[in-house]
C-alpha positions as CSV (number, residue, x, y, z in Angstrom):
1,X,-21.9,86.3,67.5
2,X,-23.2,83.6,65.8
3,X,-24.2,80.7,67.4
4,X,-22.0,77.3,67.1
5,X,-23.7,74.4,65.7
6,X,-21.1,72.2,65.3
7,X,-21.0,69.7,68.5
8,X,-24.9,69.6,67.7
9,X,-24.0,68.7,64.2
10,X,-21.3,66.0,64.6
11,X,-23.9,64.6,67.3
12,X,-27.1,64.1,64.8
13,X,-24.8,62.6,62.3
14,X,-26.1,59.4,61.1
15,X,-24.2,56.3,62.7
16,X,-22.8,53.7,60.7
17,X,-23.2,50.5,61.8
18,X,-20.5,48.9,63.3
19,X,-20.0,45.9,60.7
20,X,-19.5,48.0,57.9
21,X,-17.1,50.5,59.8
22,X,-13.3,50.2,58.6
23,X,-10.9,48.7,61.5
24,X,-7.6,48.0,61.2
25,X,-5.1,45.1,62.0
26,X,-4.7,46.0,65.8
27,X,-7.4,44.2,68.0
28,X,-9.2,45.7,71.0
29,X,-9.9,49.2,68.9
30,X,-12.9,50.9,70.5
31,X,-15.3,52.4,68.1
32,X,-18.9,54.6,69.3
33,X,-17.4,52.3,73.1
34,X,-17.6,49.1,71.8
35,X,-14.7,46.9,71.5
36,X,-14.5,45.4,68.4
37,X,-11.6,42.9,68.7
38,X,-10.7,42.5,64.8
39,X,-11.1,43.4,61.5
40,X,-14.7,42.9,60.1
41,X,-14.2,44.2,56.6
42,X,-12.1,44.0,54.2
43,X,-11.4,46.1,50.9
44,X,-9.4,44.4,48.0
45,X,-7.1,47.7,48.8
46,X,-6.8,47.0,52.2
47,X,-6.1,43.3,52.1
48,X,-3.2,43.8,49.6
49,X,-1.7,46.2,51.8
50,X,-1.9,44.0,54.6
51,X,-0.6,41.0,53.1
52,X,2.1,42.9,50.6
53,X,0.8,41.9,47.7
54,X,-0.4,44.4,44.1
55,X,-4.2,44.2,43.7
56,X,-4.0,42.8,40.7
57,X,-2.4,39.3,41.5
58,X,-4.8,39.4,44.4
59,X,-8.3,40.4,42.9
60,X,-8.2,37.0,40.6
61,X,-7.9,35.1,44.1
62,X,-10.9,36.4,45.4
63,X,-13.0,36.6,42.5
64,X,-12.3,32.9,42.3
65,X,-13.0,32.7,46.5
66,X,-16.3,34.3,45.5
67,X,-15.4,37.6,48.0
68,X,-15.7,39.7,45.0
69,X,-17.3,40.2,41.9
70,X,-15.4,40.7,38.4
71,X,-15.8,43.6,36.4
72,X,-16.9,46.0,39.4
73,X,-16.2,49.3,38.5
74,X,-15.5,50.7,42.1
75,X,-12.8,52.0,43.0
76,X,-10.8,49.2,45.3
77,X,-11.1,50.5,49.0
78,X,-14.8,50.4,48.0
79,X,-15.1,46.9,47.1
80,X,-15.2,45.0,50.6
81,X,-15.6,41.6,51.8
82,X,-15.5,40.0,54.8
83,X,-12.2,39.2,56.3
84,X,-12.9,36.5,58.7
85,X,-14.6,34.4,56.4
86,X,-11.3,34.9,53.7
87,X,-8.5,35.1,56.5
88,X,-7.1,31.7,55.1
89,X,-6.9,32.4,51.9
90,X,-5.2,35.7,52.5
91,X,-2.2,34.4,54.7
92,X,-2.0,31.4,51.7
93,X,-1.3,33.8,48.9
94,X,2.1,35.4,49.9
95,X,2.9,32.1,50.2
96,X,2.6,30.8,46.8
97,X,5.1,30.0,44.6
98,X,5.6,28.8,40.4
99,X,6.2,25.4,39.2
100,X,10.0,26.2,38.8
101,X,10.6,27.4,42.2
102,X,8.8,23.9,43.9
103,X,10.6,22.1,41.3
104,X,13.6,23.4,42.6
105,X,12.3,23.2,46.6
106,X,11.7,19.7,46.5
107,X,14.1,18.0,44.0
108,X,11.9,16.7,41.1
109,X,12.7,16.6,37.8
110,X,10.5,18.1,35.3
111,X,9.3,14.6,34.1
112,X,8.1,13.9,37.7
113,X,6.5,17.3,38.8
114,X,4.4,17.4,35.5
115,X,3.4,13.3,36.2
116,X,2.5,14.9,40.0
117,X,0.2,18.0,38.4
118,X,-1.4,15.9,35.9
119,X,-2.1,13.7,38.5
120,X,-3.6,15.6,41.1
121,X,-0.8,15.3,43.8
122,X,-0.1,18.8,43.4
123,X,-3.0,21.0,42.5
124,X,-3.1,24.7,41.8
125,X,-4.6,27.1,44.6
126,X,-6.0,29.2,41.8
127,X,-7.5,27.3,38.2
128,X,-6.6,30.2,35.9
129,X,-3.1,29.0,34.6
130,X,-2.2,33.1,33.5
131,X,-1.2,33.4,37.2
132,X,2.6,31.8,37.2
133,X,2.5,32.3,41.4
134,X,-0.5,30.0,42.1
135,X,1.0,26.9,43.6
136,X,1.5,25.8,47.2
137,X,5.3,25.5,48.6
138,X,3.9,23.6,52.2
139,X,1.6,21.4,49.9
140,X,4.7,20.0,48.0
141,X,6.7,20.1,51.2
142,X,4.6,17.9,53.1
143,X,4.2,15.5,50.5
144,X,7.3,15.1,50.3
145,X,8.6,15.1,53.9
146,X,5.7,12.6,54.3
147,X,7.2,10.3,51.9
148,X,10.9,10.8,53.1
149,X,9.9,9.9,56.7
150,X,8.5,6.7,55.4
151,X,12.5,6.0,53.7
152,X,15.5,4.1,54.5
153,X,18.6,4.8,53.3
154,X,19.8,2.6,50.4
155,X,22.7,2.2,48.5
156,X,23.5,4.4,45.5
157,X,23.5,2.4,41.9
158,X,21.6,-0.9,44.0
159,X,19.9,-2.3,41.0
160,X,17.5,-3.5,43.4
161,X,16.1,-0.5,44.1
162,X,13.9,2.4,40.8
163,X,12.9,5.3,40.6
164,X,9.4,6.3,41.1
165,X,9.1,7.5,37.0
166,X,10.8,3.8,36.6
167,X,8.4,1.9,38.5
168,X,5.4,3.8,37.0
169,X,6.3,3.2,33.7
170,X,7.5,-0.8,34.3
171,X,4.2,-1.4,36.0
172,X,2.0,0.6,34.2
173,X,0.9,2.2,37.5
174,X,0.2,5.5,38.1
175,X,2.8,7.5,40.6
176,X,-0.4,8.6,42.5
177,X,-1.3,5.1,43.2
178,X,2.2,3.9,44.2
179,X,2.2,6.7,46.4
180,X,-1.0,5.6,47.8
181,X,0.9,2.3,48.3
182,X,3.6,4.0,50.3
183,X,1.4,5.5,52.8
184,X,-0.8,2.7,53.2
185,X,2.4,0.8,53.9
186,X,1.6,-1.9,51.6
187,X,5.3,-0.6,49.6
188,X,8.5,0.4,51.3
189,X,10.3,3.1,50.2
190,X,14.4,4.1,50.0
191,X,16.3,6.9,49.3
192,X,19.6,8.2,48.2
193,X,19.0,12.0,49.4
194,X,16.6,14.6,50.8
195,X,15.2,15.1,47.2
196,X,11.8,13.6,45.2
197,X,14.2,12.3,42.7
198,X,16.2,10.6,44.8
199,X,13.2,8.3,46.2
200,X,13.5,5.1,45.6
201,X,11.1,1.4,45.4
202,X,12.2,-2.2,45.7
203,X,11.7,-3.9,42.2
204,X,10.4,-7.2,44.2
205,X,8.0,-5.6,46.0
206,X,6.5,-3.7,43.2
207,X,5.9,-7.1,41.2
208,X,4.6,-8.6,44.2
209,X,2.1,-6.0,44.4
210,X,1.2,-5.6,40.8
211,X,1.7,-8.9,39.3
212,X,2.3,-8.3,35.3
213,X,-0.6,-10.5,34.2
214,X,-2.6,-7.9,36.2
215,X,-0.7,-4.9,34.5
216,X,-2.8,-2.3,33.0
217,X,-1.2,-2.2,29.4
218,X,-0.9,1.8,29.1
219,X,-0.7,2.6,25.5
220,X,2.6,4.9,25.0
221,X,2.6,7.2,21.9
222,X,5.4,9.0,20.5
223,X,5.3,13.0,21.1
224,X,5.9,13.7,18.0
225,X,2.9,11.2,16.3
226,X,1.0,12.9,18.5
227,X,1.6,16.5,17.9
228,X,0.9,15.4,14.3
229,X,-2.6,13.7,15.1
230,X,-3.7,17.0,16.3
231,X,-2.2,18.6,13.7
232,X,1.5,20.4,14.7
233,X,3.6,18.8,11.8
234,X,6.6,20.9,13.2
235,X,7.9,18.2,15.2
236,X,9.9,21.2,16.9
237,X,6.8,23.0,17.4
238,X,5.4,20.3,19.4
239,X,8.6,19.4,21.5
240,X,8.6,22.7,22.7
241,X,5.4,23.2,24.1
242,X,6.8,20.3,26.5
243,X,9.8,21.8,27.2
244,X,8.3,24.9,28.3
245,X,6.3,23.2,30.4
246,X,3.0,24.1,28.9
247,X,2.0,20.4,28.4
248,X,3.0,17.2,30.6
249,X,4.7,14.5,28.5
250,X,6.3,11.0,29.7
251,X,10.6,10.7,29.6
252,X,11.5,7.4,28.7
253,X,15.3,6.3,28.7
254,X,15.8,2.9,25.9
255,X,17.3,0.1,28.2
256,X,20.0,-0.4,25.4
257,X,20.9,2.7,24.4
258,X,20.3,5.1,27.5
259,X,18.8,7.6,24.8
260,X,15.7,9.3,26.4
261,X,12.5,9.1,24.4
262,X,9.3,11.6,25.0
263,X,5.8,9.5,24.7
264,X,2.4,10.9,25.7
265,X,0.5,8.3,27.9
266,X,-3.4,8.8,28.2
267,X,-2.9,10.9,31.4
268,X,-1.2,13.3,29.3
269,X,-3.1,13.5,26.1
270,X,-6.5,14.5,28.6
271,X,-4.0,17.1,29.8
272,X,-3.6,18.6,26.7
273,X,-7.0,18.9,25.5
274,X,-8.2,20.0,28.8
275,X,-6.0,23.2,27.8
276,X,-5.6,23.0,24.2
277,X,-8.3,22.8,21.3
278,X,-7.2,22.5,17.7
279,X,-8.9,21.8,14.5
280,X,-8.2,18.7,13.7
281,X,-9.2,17.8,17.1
282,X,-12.8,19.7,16.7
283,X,-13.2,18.1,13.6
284,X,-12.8,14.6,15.3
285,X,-15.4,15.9,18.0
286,X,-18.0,16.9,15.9
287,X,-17.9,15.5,12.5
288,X,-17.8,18.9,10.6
289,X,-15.5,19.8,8.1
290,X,-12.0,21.1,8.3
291,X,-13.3,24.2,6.7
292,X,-16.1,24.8,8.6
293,X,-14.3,24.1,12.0
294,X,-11.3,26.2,10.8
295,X,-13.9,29.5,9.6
296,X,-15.4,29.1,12.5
């Protein structure tokens, strides 16, 4: 009979060490008889499982985290990073949520959520702006539970009492900095409901605060002139891009008329060209000709 080798083979194998070895969710799992009380490692294949989310909206995330590397051709239970060091970001990302849907969470209007992007109140949890679910739901909560703890209840229609959008654009303030106001409790704040729109500031003690003479002078320019300056002559064209949401724009109503205007303040221009390049705008840039810039 021939002899059996294989308890003396399984013994001589070569140990792996314990960091590298794959444990799962449950804690207190005994490996070689230590203890190891959580996961060490994680593979991109693992951590989407884990977290219920495709690989592919979670790779950019870590990519971005700096746990993986792009363009690695290995297969994705091979490509492993370490999970303590990324646990926060992977209990965030399930969690995320598009423009629309904290639009709709928190009661803005589209006028005010793109003034609170371009503004750095909200920011994105991921830069690349192909990935529609990268925005935090608790971010925009808290923001605005913090400012509806800070309200009294007003009166509907007191004349008294503006919108936010209002006192931004009367002041020529920017709705970060009166919102900086409200927390510092130099501005009190009302409301009409549990919604961002239906916030609410004090006329009087917004031109107390920011007398007129001391105004900043915001230069408002028409969508449409705009869109032209940078070369979309299809006014349509133009409009578009803002109502899809792809370019912040300021909604003015005429005191008269109540018809609402679209203008592009300097907060929103730098918004656009931070995402958009066109030719007339290179031209401007660099001083070479429209040929050249559009050939190129």
């Amino acid at each position: 009979m021939a002899p059996n080798f294989g308890p003396t083979n399984v013994m001589s194998q070569p140990r792996k060490p314990l960091q590298h070895i794959r444990v799962g969710r449950d804690t207190n799992q005994s490996w070689l008889g230590e203890v190891i009380p959580e996961r060490r490692l994680h593979s991109l294949y693992s951590a989407a499982r884990e977290i219920g989310v495709t690989e592919e909206l979670l790779e950019p995330f870590l990519i971005e985290a700096g746990a993986l590397v792009a363009a690695d051709p290995r297969f994705s239970n091979r490509r492993v990073f370490s999970a303590a060091d990324h646990a926060g970001l992977l209990a965030e990302i399930p969690m995320l949520v598009s423009l629309r849907t904290i639009r709709r969470e928190i009661g803005a209007s589209r006028t005010e959520l793109e003034r609170l992007v371009a503004e750095g109140c909200l920011t994105p949890r991921y830069r690349c702006e192909t990935v529609r679910l990268r925005w935090s739901l608790t971010q925009a909560k808290d923001l605005l539970s913090g400012l509806q703890s800070r309200a009294t209840s007003v009166p509907a229609e007191d004349p008294a009492w503006e919108t936010l959008l209002s006192a931004s654009h009367r002041r020529r303030q920017s709705l970060s900095a009166l919102l900086a106001a409200v927390r510092a409790g130099e501005l009190p704040i009302g409301t009409l409901g549990p919604g961002f729109n239906d916030l609410r500031l004090r006329r009087a003690e917004i031109d107390a605060l920011v007398p007129a003479a001391s105004a900043a002078q915001e230069p408002l320019i028409p969508a449409t002139a705009f869109g032209i300056s940078v070369g979309i002559k299809d006014k349509g064209r133009f409009r578009a891009l803002i109502e899809a949401g792809q370019t912040p724009a300021t909604r003015l109503r005429h005191p008269k008329t109540g018809i609402e205007n679209i203008y592009m303040t300097e907060a929103d221009i730098a918004a656009f060209h931070r995402r958009f390049v066109t030719i007339p705008t290179l031209v401007a840039q660099t001083g070479r000709r429209f040929r050249s810039c559009a050939q190129s």
